[in-house]
DRENDO-1510 file (C-alpha; in Angstrom, 1 decimal, always signed):
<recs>
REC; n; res; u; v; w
REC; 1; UNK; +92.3; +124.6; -73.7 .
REC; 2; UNK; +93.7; +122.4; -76.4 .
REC; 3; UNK; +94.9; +118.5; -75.6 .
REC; 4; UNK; +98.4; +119.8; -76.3 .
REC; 5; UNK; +98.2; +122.6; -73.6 .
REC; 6; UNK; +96.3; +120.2; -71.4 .
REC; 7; UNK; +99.5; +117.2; -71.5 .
REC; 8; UNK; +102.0; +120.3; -70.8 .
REC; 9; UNK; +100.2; +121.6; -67.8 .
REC; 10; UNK; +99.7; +117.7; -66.4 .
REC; 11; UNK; +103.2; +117.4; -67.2 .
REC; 12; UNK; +104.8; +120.1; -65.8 .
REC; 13; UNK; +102.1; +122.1; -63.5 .
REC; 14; UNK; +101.6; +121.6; -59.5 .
REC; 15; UNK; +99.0; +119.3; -58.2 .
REC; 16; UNK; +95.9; +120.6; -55.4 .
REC; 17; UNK; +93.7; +118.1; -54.3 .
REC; 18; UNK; +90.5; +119.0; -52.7 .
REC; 19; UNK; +87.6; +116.5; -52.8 .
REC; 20; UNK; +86.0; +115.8; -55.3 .
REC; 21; UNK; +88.1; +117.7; -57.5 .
REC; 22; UNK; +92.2; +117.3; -58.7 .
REC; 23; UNK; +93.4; +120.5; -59.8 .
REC; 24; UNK; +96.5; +120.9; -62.0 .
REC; 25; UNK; +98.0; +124.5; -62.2 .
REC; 26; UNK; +100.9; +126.5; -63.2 .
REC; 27; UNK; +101.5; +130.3; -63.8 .
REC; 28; UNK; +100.9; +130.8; -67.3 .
REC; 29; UNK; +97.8; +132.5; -69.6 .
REC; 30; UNK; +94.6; +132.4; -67.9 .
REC; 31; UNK; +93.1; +128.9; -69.6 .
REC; 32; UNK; +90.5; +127.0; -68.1 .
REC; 33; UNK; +89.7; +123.4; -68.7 .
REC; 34; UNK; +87.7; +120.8; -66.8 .
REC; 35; UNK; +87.4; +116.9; -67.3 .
REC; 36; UNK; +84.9; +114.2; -65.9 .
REC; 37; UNK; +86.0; +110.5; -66.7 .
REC; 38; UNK; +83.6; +108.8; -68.7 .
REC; 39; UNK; +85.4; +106.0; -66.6 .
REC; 40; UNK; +82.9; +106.6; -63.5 .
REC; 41; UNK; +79.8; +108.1; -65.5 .
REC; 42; UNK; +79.1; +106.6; -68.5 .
REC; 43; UNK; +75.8; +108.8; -69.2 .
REC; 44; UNK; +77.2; +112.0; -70.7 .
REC; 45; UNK; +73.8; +113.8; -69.2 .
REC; 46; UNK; +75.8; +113.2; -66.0 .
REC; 47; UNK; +79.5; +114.2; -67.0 .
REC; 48; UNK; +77.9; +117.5; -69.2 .
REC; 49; UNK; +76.0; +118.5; -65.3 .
REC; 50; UNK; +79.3; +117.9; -63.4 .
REC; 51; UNK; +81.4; +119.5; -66.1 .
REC; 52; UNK; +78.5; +122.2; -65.8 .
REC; 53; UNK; +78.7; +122.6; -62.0 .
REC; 54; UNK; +82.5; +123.2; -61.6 .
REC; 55; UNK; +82.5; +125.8; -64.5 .
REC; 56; UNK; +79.6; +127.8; -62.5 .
REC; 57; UNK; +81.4; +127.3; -59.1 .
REC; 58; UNK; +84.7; +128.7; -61.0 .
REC; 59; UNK; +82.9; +131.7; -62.6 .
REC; 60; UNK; +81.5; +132.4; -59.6 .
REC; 61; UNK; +84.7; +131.7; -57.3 .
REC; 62; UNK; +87.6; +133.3; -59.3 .
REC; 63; UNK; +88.2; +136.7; -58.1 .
REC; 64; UNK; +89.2; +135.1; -55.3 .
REC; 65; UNK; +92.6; +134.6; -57.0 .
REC; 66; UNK; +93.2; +138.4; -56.3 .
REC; 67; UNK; +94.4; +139.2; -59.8 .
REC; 68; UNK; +97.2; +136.1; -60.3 .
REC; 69; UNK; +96.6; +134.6; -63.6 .
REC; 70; UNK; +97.1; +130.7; -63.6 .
REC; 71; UNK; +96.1; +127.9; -66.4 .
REC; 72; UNK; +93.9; +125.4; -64.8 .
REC; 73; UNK; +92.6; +122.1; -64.9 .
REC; 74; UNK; +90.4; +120.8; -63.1 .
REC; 75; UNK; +90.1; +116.8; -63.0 .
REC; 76; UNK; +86.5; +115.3; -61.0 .
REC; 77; UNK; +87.9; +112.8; -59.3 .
REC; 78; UNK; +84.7; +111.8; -57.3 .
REC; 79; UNK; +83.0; +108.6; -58.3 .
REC; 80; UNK; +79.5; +109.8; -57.0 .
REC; 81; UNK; +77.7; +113.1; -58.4 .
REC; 82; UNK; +78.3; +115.7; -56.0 .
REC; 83; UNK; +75.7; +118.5; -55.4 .
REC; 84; UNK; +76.7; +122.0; -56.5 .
REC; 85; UNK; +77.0; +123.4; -52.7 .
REC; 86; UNK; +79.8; +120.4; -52.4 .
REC; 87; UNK; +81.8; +121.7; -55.4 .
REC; 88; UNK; +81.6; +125.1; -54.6 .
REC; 89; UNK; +83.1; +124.8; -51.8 .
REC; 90; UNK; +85.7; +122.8; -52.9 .
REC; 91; UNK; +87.0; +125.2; -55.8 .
REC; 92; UNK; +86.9; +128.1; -53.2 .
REC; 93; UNK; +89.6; +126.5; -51.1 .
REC; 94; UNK; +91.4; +125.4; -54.4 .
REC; 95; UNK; +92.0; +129.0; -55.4 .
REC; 96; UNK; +92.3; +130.4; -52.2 .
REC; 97; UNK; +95.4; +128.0; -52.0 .
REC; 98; UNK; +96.4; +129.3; -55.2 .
REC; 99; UNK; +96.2; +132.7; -54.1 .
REC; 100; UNK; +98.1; +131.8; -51.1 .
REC; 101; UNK; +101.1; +130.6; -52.8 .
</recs>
């Protein structure tokens, strides 16, 4: 996902929130992107395992949309580093709302 596709769909997608993680979505091509603010982890050995986790949980997690095809963006809004049980969990709830809708 390119920083041009990335300001459209904060502009103009839906917002999810599930802790620790701030999803922005819309119907659209089937790109992926996922952000950690250097912000609240200034090591990038911390933001690269994050950015690692949710990735995996997402692989792992995305034929749960049943076949809908959304671009996402996933924001880490925690300020703590979560472990990768925590995550998982909270991208399956994010797209089984999205398949919900």
């Amino acid at each position: 996902m390119n920083e041009r596709q990335i300001l459209a769909l904060l502009k103009t997608g839906q917002v999810v929130f599930h802790y620790p993680l701030k999803v922005h979505f819309q119907e659209g091509g089937g790109d992926f992107g996922v952000s950690v603010p250097k912000r609240n982890f200034k090591r990038a050995v911390r933001r690269n395992l994050l950015k690692r986790r949710v990735r995996e949980a997402y692989r792992l997690n995305a034929g749960r949309l049943n076949g809908r095809i959304y671009d996402i963006f996933i924001y880490y809004i925690g300020k703590e580093v979560e472990d990768y049980e925590r995550i998982d969990k909270s991208v399956a709830q994010v797209l089984d709302d999205l398949a919900a809708r």
